[in-house]
KEKE-3310 file (N, C-alpha, C; in steps of 0.2 Angstrom, whole numbers, plus 5000, padded with zeros to 4 digits):
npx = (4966:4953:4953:4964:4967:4977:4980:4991:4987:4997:5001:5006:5018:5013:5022:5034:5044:5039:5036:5031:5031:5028:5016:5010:5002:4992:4984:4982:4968:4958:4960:4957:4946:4951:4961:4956:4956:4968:4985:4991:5004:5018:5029:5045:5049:5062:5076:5068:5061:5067:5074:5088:5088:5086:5086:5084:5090:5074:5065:5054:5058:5065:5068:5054:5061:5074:5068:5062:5070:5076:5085:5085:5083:5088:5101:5101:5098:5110:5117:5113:5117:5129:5129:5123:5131:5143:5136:5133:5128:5130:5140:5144:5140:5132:5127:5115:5106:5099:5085:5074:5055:5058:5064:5063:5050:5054:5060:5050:5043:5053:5051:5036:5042:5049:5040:5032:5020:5008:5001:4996:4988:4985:4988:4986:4990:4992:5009:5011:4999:5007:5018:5011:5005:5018:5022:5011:5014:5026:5026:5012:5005:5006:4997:4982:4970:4968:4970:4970:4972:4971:4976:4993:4998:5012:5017:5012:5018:5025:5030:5024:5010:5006:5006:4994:4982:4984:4978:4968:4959:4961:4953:4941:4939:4936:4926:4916:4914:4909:4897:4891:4880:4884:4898:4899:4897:4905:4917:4919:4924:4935:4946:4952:4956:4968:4975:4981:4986:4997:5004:5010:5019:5038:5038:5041:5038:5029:5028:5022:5031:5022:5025:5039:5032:5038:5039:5045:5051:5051:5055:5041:5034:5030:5032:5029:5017:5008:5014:5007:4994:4994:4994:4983:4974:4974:4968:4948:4944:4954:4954:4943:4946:4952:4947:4945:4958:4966:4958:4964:4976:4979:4973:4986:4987:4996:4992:4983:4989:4998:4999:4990:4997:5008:5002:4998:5014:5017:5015:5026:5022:5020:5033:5043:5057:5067:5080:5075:5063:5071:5077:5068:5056:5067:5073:5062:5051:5054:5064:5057:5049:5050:5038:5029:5010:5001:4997:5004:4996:4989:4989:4999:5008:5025:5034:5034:5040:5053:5058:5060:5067:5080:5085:5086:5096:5108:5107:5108:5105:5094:5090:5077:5065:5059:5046:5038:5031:5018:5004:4995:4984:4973:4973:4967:4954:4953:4953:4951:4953:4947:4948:4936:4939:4952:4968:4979:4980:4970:4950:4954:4966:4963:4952:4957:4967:4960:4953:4963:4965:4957:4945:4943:4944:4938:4932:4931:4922:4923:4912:4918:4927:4947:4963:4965:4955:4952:4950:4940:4923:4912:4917)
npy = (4771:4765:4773:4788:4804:4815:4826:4830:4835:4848:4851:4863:4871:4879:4892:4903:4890:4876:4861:4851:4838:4832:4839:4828:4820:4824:4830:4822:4816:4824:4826:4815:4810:4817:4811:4797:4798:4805:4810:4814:4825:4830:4840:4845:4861:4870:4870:4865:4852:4835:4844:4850:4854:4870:4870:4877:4878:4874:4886:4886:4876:4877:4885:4894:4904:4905:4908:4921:4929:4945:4946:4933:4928:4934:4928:4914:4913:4919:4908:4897:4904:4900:4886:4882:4885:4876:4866:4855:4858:4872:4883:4894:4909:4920:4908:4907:4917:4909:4905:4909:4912:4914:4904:4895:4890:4887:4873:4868:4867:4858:4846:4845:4842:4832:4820:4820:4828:4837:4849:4855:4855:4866:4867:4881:4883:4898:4904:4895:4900:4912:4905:4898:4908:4913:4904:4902:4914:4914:4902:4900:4894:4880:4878:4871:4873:4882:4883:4894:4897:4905:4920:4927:4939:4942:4957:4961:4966:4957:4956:4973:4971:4960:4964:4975:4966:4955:4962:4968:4955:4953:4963:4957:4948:4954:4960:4951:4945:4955:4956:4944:4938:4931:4928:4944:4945:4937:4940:4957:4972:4966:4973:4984:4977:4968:4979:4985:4973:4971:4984:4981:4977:4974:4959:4949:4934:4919:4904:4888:4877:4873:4861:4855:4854:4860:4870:4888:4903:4919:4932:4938:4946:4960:4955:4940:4938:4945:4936:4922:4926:4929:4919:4910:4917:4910:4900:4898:4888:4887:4903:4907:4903:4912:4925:4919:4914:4929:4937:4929:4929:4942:4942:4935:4922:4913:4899:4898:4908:4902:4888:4889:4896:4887:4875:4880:4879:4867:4857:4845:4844:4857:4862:4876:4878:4888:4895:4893:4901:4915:4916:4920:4930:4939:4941:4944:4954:4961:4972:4979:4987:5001:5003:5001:5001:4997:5002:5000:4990:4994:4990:4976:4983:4989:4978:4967:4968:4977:4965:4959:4967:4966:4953:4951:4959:4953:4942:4934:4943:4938:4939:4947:4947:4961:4960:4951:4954:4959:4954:4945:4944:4929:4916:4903:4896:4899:4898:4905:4907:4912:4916:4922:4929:4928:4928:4933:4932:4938:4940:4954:4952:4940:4946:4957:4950:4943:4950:4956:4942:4942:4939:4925:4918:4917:4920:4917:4918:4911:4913:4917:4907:4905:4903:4895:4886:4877:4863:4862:4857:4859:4863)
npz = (4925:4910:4902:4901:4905:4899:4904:4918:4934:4943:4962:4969:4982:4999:5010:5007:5004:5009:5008:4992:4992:5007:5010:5003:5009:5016:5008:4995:4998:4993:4980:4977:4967:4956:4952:4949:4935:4932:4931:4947:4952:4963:4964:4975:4975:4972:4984:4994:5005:4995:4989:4984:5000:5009:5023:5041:5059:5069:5075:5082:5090:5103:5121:5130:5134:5128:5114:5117:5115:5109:5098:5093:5081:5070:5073:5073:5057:5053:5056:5051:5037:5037:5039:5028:5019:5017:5011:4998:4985:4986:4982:4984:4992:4983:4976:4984:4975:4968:4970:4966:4962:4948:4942:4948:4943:4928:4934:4935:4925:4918:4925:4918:4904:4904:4909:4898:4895:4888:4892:4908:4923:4935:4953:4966:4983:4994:4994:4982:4974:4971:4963:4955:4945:4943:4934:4923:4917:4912:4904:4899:4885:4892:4901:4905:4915:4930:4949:4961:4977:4990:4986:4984:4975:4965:4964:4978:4994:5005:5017:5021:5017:5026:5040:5038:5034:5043:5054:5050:5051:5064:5069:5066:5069:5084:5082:5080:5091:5098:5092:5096:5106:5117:5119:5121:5132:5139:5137:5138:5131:5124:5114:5120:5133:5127:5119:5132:5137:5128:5128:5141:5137:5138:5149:5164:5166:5171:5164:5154:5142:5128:5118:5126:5140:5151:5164:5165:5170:5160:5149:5143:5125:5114:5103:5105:5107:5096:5087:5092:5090:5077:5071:5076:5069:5056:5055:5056:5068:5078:5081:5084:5098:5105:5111:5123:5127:5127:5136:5147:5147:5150:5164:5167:5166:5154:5148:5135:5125:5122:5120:5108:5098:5098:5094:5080:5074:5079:5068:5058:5042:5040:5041:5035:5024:5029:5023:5009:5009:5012:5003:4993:4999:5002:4989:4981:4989:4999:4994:4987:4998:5000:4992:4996:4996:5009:5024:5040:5052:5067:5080:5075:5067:5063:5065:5059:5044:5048:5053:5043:5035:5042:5042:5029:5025:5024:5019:5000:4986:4974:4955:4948:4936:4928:4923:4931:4941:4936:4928:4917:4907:4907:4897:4897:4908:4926:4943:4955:4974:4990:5007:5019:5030:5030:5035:5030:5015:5012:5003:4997:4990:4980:4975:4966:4960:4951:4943:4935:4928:4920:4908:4907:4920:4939:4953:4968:4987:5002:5014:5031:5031:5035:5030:5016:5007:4999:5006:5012:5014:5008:4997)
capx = (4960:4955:4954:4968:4966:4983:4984:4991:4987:5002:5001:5009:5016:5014:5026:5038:5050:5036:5038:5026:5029:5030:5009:5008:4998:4986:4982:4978:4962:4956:4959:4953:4943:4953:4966:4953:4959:4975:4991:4994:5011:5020:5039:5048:5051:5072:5075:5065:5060:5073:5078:5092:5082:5089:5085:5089:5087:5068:5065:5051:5062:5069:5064:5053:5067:5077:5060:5061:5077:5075:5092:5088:5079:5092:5108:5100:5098:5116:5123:5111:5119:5135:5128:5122:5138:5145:5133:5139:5125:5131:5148:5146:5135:5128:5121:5108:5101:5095:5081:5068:5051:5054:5069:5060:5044:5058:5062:5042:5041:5057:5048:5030:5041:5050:5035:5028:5016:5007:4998:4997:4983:4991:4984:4994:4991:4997:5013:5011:4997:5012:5021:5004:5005:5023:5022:5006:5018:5031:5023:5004:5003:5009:4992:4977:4967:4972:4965:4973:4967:4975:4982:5000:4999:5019:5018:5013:5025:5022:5029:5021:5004:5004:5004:4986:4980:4983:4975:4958:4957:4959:4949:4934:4939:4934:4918:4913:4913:4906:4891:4887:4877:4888:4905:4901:4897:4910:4923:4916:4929:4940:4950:4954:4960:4971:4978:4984:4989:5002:5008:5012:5024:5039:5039:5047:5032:5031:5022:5024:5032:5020:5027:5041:5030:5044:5038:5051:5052:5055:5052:5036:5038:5025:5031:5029:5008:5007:5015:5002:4987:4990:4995:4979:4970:4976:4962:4943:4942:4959:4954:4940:4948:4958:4943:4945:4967:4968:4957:4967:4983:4977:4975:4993:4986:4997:4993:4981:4991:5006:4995:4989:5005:5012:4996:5002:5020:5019:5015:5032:5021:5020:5039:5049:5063:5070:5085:5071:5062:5074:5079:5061:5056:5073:5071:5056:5047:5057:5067:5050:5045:5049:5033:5022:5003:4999:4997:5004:4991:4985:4993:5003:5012:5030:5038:5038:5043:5060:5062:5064:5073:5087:5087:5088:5101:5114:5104:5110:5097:5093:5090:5070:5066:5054:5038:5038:5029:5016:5001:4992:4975:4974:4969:4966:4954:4957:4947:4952:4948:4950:4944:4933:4943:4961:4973:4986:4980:4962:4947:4956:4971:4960:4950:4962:4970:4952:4952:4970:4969:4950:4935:4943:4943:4930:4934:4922:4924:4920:4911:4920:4935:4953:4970:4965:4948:4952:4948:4934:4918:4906:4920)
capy = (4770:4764:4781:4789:4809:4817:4833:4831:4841:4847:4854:4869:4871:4887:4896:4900:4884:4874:4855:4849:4829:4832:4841:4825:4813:4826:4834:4816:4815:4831:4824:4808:4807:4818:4804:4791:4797:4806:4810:4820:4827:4833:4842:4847:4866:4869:4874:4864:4844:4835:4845:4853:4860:4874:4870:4880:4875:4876:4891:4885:4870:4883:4886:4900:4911:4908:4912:4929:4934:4949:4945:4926:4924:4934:4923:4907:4914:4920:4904:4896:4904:4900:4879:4881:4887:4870:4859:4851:4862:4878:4883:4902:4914:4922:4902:4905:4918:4906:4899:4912:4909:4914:4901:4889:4888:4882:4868:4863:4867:4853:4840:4843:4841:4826:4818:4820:4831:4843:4855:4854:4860:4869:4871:4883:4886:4901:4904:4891:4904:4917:4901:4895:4915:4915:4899:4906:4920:4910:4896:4901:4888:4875:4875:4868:4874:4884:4885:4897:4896:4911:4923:4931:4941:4945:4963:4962:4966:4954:4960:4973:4968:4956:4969:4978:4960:4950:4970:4966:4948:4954:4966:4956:4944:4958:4965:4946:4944:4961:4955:4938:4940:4925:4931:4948:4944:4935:4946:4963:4976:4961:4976:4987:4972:4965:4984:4985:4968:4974:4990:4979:4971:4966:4958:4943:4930:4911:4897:4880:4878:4867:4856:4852:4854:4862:4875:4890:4912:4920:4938:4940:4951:4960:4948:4933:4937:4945:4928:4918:4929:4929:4910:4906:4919:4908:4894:4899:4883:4892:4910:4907:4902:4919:4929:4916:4916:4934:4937:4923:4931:4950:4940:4930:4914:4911:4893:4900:4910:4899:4882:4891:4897:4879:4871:4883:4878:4861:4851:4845:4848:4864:4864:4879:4878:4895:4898:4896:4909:4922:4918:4920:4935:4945:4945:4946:4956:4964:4977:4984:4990:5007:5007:4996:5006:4996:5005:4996:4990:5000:4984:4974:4988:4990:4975:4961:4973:4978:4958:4955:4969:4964:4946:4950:4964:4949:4936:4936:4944:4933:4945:4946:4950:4966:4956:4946:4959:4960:4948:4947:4941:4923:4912:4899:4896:4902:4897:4908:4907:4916:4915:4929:4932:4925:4934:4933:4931:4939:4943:4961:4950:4937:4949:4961:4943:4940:4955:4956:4938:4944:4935:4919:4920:4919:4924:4914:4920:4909:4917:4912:4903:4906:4904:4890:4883:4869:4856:4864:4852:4862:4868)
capz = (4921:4907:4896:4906:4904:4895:4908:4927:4940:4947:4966:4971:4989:5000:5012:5002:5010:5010:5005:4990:4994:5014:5010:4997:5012:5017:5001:4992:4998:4991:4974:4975:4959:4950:4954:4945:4929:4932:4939:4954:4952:4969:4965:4979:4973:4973:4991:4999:5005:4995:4981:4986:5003:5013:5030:5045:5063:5069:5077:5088:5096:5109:5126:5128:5136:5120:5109:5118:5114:5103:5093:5091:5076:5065:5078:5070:5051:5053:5059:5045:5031:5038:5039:5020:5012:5016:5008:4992:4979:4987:4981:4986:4993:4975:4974:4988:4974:4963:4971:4965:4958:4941:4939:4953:4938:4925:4935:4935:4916:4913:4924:4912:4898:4905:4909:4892:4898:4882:4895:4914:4927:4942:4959:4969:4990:4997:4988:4979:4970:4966:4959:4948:4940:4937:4928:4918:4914:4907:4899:4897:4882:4895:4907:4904:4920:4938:4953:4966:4984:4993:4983:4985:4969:4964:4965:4986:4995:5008:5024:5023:5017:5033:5044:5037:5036:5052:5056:5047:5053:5071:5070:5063:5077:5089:5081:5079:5097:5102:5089:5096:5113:5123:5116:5121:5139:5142:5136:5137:5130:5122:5112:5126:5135:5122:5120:5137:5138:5123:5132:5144:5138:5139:5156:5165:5167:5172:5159:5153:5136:5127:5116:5131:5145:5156:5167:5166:5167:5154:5145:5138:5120:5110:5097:5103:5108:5090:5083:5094:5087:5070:5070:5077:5067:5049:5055:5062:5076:5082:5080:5090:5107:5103:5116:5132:5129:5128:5142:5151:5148:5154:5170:5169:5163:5148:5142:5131:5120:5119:5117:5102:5097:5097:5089:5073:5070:5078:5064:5054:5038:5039:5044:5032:5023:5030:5018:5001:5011:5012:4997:4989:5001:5001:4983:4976:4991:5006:4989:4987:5004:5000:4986:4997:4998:5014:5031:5047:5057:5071:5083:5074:5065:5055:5067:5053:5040:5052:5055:5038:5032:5046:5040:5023:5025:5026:5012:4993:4983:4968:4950:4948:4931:4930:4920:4936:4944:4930:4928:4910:4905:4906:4890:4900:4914:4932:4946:4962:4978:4994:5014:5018:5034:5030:5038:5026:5007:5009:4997:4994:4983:4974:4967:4962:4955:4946:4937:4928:4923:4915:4908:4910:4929:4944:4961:4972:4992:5006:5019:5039:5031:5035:5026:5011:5009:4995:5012:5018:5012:5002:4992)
cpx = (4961:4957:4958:4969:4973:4986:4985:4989:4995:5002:5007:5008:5016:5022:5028:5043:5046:5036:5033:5024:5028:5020:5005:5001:4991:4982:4978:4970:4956:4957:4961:4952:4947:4957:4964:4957:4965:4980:4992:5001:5014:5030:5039:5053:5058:5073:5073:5064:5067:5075:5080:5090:5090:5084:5086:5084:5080:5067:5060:5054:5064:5064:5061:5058:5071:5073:5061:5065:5077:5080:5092:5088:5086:5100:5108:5101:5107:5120:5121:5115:5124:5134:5126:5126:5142:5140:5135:5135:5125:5139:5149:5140:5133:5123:5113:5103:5098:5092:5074:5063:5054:5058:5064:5054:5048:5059:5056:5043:5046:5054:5041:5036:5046:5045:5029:5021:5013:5007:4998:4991:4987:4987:4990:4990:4992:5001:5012:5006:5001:5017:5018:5005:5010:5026:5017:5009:5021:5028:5014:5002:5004:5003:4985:4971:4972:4968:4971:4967:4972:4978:4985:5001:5008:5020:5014:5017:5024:5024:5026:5012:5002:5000:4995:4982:4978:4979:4966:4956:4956:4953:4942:4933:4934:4927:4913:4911:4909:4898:4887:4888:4881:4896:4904:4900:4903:4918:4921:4922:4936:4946:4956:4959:4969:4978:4983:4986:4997:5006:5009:5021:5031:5040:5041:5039:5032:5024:5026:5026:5026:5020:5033:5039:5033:5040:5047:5048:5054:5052:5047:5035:5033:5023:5028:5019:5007:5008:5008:4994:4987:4991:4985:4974:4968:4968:4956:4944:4949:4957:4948:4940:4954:4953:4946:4954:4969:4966:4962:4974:4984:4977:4981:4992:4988:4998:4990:4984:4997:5004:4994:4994:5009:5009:4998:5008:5022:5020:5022:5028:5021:5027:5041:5054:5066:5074:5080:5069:5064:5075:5074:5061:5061:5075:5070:5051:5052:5063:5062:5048:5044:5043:5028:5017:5002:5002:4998:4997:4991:4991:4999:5009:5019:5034:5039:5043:5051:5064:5064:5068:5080:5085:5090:5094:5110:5114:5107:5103:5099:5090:5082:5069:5057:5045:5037:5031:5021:5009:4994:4984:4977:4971:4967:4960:4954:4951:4951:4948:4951:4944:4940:4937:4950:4963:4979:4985:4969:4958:4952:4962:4968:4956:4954:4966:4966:4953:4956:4968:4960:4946:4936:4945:4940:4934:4927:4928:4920:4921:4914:4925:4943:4957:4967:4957:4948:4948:4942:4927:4913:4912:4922)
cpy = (4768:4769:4786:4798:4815:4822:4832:4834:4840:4853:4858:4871:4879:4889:4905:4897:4879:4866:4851:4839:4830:4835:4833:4822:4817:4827:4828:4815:4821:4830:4817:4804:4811:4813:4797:4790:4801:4809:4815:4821:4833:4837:4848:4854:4867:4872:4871:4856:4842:4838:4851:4856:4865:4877:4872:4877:4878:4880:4890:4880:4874:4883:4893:4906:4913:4910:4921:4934:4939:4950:4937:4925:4926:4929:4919:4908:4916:4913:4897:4894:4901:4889:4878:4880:4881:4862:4860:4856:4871:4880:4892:4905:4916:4915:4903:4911:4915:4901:4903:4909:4910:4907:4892:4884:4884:4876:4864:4862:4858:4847:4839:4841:4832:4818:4816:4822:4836:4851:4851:4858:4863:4871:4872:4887:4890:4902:4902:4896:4909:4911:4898:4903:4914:4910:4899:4910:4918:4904:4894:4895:4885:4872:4875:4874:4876:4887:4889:4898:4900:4912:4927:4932:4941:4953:4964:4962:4966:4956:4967:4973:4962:4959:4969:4971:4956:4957:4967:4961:4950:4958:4964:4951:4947:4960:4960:4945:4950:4961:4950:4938:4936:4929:4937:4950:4941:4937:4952:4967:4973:4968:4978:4984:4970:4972:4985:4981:4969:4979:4987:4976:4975:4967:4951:4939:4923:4909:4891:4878:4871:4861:4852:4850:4855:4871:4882:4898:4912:4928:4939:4945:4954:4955:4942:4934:4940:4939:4924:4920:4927:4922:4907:4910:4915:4900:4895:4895:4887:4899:4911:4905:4909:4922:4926:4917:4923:4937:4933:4926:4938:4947:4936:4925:4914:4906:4896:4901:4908:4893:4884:4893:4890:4876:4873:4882:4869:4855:4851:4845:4857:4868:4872:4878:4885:4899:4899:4899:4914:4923:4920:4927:4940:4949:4948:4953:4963:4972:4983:4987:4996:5011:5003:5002:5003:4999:4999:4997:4991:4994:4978:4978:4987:4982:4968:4963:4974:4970:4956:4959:4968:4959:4948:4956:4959:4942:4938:4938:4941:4940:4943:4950:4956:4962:4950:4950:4959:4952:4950:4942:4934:4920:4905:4901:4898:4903:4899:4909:4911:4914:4920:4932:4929:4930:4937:4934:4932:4943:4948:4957:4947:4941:4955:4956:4943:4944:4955:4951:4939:4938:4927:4917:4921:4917:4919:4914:4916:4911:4915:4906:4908:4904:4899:4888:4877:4864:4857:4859:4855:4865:4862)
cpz = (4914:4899:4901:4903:4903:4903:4917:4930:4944:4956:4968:4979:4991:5004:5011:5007:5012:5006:5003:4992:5003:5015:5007:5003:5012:5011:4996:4992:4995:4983:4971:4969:4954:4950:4950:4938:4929:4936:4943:4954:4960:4967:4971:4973:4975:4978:4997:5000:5004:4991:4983:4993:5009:5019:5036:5052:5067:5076:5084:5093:5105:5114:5125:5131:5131:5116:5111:5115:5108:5097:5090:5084:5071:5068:5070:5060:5048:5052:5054:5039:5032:5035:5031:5016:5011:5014:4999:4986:4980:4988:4983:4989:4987:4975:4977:4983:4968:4965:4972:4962:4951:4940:4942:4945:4933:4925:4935:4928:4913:4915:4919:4906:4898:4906:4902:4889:4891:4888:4903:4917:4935:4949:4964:4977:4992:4990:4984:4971:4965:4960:4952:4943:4938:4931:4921:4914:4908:4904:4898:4890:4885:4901:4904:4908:4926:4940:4959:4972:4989:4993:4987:4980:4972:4964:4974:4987:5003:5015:5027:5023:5025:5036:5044:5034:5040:5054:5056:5051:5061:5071:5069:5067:5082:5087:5080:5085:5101:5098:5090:5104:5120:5123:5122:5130:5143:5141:5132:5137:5130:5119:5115:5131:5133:5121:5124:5137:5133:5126:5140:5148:5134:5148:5158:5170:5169:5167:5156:5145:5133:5123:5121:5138:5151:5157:5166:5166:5163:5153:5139:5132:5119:5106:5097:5103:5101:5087:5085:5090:5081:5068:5069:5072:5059:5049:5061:5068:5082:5085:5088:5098:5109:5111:5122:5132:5129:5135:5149:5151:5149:5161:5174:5169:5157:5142:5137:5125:5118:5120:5112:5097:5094:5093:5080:5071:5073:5070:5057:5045:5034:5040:5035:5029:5025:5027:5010:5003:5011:5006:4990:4991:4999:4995:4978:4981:4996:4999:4986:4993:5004:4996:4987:4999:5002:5021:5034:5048:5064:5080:5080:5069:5062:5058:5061:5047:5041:5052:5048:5034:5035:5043:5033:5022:5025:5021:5006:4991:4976:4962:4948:4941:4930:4928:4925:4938:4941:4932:4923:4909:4904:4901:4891:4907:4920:4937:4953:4967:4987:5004:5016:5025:5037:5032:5034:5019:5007:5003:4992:4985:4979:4969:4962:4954:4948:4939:4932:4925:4919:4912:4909:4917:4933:4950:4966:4979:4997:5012:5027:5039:5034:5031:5020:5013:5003:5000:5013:5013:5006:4998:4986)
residu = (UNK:UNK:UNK:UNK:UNK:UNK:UNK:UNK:UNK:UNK:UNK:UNK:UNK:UNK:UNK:UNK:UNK:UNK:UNK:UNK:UNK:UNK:UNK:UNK:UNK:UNK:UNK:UNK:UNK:UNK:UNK:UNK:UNK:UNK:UNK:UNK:UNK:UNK:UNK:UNK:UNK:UNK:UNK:UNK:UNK:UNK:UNK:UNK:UNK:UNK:UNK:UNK:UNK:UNK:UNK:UNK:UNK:UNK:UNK:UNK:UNK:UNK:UNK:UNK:UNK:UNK:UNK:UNK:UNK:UNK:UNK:UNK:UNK:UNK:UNK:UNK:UNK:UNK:UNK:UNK:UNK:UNK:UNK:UNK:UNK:UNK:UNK:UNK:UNK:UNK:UNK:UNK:UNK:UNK:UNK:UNK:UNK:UNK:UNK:UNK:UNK:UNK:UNK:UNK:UNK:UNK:UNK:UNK:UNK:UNK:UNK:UNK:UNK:UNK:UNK:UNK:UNK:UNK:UNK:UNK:UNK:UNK:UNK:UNK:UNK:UNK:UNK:UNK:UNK:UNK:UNK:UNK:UNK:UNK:UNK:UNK:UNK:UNK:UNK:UNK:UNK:UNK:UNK:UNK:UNK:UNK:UNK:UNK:UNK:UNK:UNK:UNK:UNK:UNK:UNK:UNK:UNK:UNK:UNK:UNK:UNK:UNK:UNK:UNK:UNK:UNK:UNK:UNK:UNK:UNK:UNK:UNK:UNK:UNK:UNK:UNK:UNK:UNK:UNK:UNK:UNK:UNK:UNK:UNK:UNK:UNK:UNK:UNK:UNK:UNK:UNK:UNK:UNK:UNK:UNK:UNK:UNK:UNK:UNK:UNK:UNK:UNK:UNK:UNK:UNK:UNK:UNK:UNK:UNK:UNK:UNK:UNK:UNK:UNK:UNK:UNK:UNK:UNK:UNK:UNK:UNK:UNK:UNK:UNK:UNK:UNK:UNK:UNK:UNK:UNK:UNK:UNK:UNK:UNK:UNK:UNK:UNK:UNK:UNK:UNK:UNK:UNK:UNK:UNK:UNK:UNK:UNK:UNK:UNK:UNK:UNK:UNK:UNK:UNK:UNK:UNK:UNK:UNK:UNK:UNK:UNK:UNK:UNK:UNK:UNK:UNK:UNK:UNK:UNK:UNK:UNK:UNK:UNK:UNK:UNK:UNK:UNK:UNK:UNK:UNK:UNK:UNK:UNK:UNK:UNK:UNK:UNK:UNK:UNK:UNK:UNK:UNK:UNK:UNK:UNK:UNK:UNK:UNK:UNK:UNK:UNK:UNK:UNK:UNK:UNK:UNK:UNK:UNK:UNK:UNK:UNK:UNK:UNK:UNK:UNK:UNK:UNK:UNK:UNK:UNK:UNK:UNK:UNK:UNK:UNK:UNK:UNK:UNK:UNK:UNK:UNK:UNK:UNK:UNK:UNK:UNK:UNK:UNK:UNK:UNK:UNK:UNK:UNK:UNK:UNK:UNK:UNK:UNK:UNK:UNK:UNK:UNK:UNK:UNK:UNK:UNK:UNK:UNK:UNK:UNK:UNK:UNK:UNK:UNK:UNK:UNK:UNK:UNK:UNK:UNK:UNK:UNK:UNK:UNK:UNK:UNK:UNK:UNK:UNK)
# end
């Protein structure tokens, strides 16, 4: 343009392992006009994409007999860390704990100042919201404007906040269905169902993996129909095919809930970095657990919580410094926003978010969205 507007927008990805050039294509179009007058900034947070990423092998590739295995996931995180220690920017174990947010924001601050950047606008997804505060934290003269689109305050303690989460979101699933006249006919006492379809398990099943389309047996888990649930519960169009696959899978029909399932971590955007994860998680979140105030939920219950204290029982833990935790009135701006029924980063965080960062902050909640609503059209 030809009056070209000083402050970038720099995007902020989620996860945490999540790759901000690897989100760049979709995301473009969602700031179009800002684009008219200025730059769109994408850094690959250290850990992930190309910057330095610590990649481990993709967890869903597996048949579903290997998904079941109740010892895979930590196997693969094991044999992970082992593939890490040999790449060329990891000269020890202690390395993998320097890929925390406080030091991660650092590396944003050297590209504003490389850039020649005065001030910066920060839009942070998901994580990407914990990484907009702790970069507020540390360099509050350095932002302009920020928009956080569902919050992961820094003091959750996100395993077990999931739990009583994915809880609500189900729950509002079920009383949404028992409140609309066709739903509630077509799957009358969807709860109930669902309940027993869980204390069922585990049991030795036949279904069709659907990204290989190979029929095979296998050992149905709790986990894995948890997984599929709260997967689909992260996007309405998804959530709502949740009544007819659970019913369908009370009567041993399990395309349903492992088509949705699959629809959720298909997409190589959304791929993980798994090593910058544990190394975020294990932490900044998984050393609190003992001082989290959220109750397990009623069904999904302490099993995330257990999964990530075993992984990270064998991660480096990176040193977090105590004003991480912390989040102070902002002298800037601060446009949060939340889903009214995200399963993961709902209203209860933004507005708690709103309040600390005070009167310059507004909390706006869209009514019947899921996990992020920056895309969604009226926003």
């Amino acid at each position: 343009a030809r009056r070209k507007i000083a402050d970038p927008v720099c995007m902020l990805a989620g996860g945490p392992g999540q790759s901000a050039v690897a989100i760049a294509a979709s995301t473009m179009p969602l700031f179009a006009r800002l684009n008219n007058r200025r730059d769109i900034v994408f850094v690959d947070q250290r850990g992930t994409g190309g910057s330095a990423p610590l990649l481990c092998k993709d967890e869903a590739s597996g048949s579903l007999a290997e998904q079941s295995e109740p010892d895979r996931q930590f196997r693969l995180v094991v044999q992970c860390k082992a593939e890490l220690l040999k790449l060329p920017y990891i000269k020890s174990e202690s390395d993998l704990g320097f890929f925390t947010t406080s030091i991660a924001v650092q590396d944003l601050d050297a590209v504003r100042r490389q850039l020649g950047a005065e001030r910066v606008d920060l839009v942070g997804g998901s994580y990407g919201t914990r990484v907009a505060l702790e970069y507020l934290r540390q360099f509050p003269k350095a932002v302009r404007r920020t928009v956080l689109d569902g919050v992961a305050p820094p003091d959750t303690v996100l395993p077990a906040s999931y739990s009583v989460d994915n809880q609500a979101a189900f729950d509002g699933l079920v009383a949404a269905c028992a409140a609309a006249p066709a739903c509630a006919r077509a799957h009358p006492g969807l709860q109930g169902r669902f309940v027993a379809l869980l204390q069922s398990l585990p049991k030795v099943v036949s279904g069709i993996q659907p990204l290989s389309g190979r029929g095979e047996k296998f050992t149905l888990t709790r986990d894995m129909v948890l997984a599929a649930v709260r997967g689909a519960l992260y996007t309405p169009a998804l959530a709502s095919a949740l009544p007819e696959a659970i019913d369908a899978a009370a009567r041993g029909d399990l395309s349903g809930l492992l088509g949705l399932n699959a629809t959720s971590v298909a997409k190589k955007s959304a791929r993980l970095a798994t090593g910058m994860h544990l190394s975020v998680v294990c932490a900044e979140d998984v050393p609190r657990l003992p001082l989290a105030s959220d109750k397990p939920g009623a069904d999904f219950g302490t099993a995330s919580a257990r999964m990530y204290e075993k992984l990270c029982s064998i991660w480096p833990r990176g040193a977090v410094p105590g004003a991480f935790y912390g989040i102070a009135a902002s002298a800037s701006p601060a446009l949060v926003l939340s889903g009214g029924i995200d399963p993961v980063t709902p209203p209860r965080h933004g507005e708690r978010v709103a309040r600390a960062l005070g009167p310059m902050a507004r909390h706006v909640v869209v009514a019947n969205a899921g996990h992020g609503v920056m895309a969604i059209g009226c926003m």
